[in-house]
C-alpha positions as CSV (number, residue, x, y, z in Angstrom):
1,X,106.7,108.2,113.4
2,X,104.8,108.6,116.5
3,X,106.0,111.0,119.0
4,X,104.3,112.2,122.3
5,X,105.3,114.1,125.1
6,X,104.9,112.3,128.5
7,X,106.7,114.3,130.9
8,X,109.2,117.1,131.5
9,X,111.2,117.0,134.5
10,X,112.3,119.8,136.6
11,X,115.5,120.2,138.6
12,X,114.2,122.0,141.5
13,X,116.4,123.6,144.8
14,X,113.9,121.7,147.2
15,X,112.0,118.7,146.2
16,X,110.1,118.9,149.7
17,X,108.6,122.4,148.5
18,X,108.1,121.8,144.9
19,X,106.3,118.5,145.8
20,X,103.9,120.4,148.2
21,X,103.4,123.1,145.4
22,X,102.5,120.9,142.2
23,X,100.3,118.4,144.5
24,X,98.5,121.2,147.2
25,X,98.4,124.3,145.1
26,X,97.9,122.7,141.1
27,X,96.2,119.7,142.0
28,X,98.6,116.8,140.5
29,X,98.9,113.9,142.8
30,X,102.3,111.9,143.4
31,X,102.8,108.7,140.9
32,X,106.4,107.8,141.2
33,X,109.2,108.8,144.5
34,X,112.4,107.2,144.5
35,X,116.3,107.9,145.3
36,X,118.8,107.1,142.1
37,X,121.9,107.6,141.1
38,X,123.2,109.6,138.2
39,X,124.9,107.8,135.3
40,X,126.1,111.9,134.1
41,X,125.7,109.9,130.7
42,X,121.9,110.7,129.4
43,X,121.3,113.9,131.3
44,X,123.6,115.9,131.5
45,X,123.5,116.9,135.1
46,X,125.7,116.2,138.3
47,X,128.8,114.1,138.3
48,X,128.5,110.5,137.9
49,X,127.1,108.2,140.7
50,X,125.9,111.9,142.3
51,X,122.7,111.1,144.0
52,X,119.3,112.2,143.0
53,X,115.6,112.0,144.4
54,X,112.8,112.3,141.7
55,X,109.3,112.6,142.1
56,X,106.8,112.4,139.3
57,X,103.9,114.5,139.9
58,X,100.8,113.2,137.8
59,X,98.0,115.6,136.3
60,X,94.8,114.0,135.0
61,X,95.7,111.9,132.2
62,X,97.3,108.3,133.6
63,X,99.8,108.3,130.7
64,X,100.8,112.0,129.6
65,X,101.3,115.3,131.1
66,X,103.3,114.4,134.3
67,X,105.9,116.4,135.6
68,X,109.2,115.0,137.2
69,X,110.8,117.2,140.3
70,X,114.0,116.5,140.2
71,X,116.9,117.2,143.2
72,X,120.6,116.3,142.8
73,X,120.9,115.6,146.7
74,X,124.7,114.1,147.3
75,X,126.8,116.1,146.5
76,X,124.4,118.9,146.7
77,X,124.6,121.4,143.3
78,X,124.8,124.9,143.7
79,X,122.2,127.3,144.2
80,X,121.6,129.2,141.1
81,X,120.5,132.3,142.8
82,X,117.5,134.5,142.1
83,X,116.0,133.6,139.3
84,X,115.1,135.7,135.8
85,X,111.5,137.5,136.3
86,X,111.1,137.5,132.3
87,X,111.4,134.7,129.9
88,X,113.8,135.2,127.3
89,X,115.7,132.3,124.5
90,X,116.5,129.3,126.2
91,X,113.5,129.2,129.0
92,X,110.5,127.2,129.1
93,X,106.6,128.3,129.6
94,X,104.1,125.9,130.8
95,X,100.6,125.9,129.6
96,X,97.9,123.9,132.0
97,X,94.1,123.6,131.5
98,X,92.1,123.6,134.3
99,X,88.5,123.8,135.0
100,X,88.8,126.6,138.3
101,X,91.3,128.9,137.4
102,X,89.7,131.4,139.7
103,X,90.2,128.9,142.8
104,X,93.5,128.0,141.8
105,X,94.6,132.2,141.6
106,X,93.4,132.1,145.2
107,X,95.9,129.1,146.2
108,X,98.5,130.1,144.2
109,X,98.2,133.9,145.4
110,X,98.3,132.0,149.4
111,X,101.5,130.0,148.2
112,X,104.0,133.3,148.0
113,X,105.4,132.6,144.8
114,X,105.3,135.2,142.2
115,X,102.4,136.1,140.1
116,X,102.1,137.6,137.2
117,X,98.7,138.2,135.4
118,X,95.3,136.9,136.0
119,X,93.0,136.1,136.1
120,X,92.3,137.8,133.0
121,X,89.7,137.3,130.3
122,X,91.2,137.3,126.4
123,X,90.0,135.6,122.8
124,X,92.5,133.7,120.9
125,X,92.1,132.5,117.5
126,X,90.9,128.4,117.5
127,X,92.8,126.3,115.2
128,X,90.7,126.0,112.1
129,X,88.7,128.9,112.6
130,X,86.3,130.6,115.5
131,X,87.6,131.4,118.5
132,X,88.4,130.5,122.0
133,X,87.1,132.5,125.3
134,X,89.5,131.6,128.0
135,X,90.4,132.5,131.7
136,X,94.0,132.8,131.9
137,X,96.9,133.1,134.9
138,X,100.2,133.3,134.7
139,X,103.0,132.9,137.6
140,X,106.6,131.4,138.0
141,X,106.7,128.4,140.4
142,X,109.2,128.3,143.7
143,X,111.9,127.3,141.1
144,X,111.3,130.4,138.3
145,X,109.6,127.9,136.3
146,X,107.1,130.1,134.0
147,X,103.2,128.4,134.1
148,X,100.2,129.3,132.3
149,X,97.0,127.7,133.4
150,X,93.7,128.4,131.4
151,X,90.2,127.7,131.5
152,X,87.8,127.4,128.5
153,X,84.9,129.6,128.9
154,X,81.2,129.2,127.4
155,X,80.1,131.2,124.2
């Protein structure tokens, strides 16, 4: 079997500012925008026919590695409340490449949300031996989503 991830899709307070912060601060450009309505069937979210607006935000790759933002907009959901400034069972982390990890710190550091390390030099192990220099940040996006973006460096 043949299995690949394509997207993962966010539910997010304010699709306005999530939008603004995966295209203007991370770079992914806009491939999809539309109003639906929720079956409550597949995902588990809302009550049927609640209304939702999703936006698929599209990194590099034409094919993989998108990212949906998704808000429940009628009847609005809940806010959650602050959210958890440590991952623990049951959250997600986010690992991104890019190739100006230093210029990115900059914009997200301008953006307000909240970071966490970087950027910060470190070796990891490669997969079949060696090793990998990378650049690495960390920070939680406008939601409390976790991301880790690295950049591979020479030698």
């Amino acid at each position: 079997m043949d299995t690949i991830v394509r997207r993962t899709t966010l539910v997010v307070r304010d699709i306005e500012r999530s939008v603004e912060f995966y295209r203007d601060v991370l770079g992914l450009s806009v491939y999809y925008d539309s109003e639906l309505k929720l079956s409550g069937v597949v995902m588990p979210i809302a009550k049927p026919g609640a209304s939702c607006r999703l936006v698929i935000m599209q990194a590099k790759d034409p094919w993989i590695g998108m990212v949906g933002l998704m808000q429940v907009t009628e009847p609005e959901e809940p806010d959650p409340g602050p959210y958890r400034q440590r991952l623990s069972i049951g959250d997600i982390a986010f690992v991104m490449a890019s190739d100006d990890v230093r210029g990115l710190f900059e914009r997200v550091q301008s953006s307000g949300v909240q970071l966490i390390a970087g950027p910060e030099e470190s070796v990891v192990p490669k997969s079949g031996g060696g090793e990998i220099r990378m650049l690495t940040i960390s920070f939680f996006d406008p939601d409390g989503y976790f991301i880790e973006v690295n950049q591979r460096l020479e030698g």
